[in-house]
C-alpha positions as CSV (number, residue, x, y, z in Angstrom):
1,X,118.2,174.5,80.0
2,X,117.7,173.8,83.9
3,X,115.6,171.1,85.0
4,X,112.8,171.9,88.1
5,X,110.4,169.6,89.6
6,X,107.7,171.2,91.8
7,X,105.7,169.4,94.6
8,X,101.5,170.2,94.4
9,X,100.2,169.9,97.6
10,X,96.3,169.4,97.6
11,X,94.4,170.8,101.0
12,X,93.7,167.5,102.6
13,X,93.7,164.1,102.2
14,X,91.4,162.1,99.9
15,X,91.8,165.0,97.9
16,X,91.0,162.8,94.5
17,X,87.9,161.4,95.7
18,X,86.7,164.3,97.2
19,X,87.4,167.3,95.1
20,X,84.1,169.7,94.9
21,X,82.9,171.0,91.4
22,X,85.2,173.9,91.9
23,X,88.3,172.0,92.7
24,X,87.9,169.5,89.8
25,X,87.3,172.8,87.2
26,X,90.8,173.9,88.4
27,X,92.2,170.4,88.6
28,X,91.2,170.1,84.6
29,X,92.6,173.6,83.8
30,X,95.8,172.5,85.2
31,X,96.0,168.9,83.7
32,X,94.9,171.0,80.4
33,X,97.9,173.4,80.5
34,X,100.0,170.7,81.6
35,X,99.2,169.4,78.4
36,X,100.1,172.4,76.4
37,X,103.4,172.7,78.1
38,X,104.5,169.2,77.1
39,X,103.2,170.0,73.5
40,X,105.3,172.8,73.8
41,X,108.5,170.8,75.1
42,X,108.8,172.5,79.0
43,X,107.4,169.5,80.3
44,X,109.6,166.3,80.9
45,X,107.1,164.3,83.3
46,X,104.1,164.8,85.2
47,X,101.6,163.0,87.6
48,X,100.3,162.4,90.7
49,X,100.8,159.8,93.7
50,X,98.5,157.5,94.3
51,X,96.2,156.6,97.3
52,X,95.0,158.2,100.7
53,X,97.7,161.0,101.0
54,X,97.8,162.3,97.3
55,X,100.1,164.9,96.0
56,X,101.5,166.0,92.4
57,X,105.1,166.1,90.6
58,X,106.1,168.1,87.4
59,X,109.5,167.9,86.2
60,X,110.1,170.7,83.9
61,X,112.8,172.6,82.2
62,X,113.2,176.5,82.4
63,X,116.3,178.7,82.3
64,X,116.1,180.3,85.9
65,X,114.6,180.1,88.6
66,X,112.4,182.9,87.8
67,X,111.2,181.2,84.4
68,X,110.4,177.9,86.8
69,X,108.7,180.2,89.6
70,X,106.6,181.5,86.9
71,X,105.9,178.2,85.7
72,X,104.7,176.9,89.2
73,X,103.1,179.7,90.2
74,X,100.9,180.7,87.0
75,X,99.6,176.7,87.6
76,X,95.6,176.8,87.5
77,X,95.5,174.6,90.9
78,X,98.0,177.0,92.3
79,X,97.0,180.3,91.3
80,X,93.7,179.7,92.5
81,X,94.4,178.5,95.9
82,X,93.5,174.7,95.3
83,X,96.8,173.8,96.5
84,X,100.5,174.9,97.5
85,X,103.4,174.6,95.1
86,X,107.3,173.2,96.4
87,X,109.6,174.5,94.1
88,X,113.5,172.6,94.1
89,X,116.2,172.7,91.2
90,X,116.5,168.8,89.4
91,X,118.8,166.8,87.6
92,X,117.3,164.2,85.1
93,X,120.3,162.0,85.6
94,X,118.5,158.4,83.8
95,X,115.9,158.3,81.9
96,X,114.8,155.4,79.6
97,X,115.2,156.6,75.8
98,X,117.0,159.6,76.6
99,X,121.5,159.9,76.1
């Protein structure tokens, strides 16, 4: 299976500290499918940077690029125009308690 990381974008900066009601319902549906998909096992990490200029990582296994497209695009924050997905292949290459 391919590893994928994709890059969310939020509109501005401040984002975090400044998200309207309808940004922060997105933000949870996202953080809540987020959660499925590590349930699930797609998901190898997720969060967000910290601070004025905030943006978001997910590092994520699918077999294509298609799959990982899919992934990306179908995101609640993404699919609803609360922010703009980067999509780029990955390699996991250390990771603490993984061989």
């Amino acid at each position: 299976m391919a590893e994928w990381i994709y890059f969310i974008h939020p509109p501005r900066e401040d984002f975090a500290a400044t998200m309207t009601d309808a940004e922060n319902d997105a933000w949870a549906l996202h953080f809540e499918r987020f959660r499925r998909l590590l349930a699930e096992g797609t998901i190898v990490l997720v969060g967000p940077t910290l601070g004025r200029h905030n943006a978001g990582i997910a590092i994520f296994e699918a077999p294509d690029e298609e799959a990982a497209r899919r992934i990306m695009d179908e995101d609640p924050a993404i699919a609803g125009g609360f922010a703009t997905g980067e999509l780029r292949p990955f390699r996991v290459s250390l990771l603490r308690g993984r061989d």
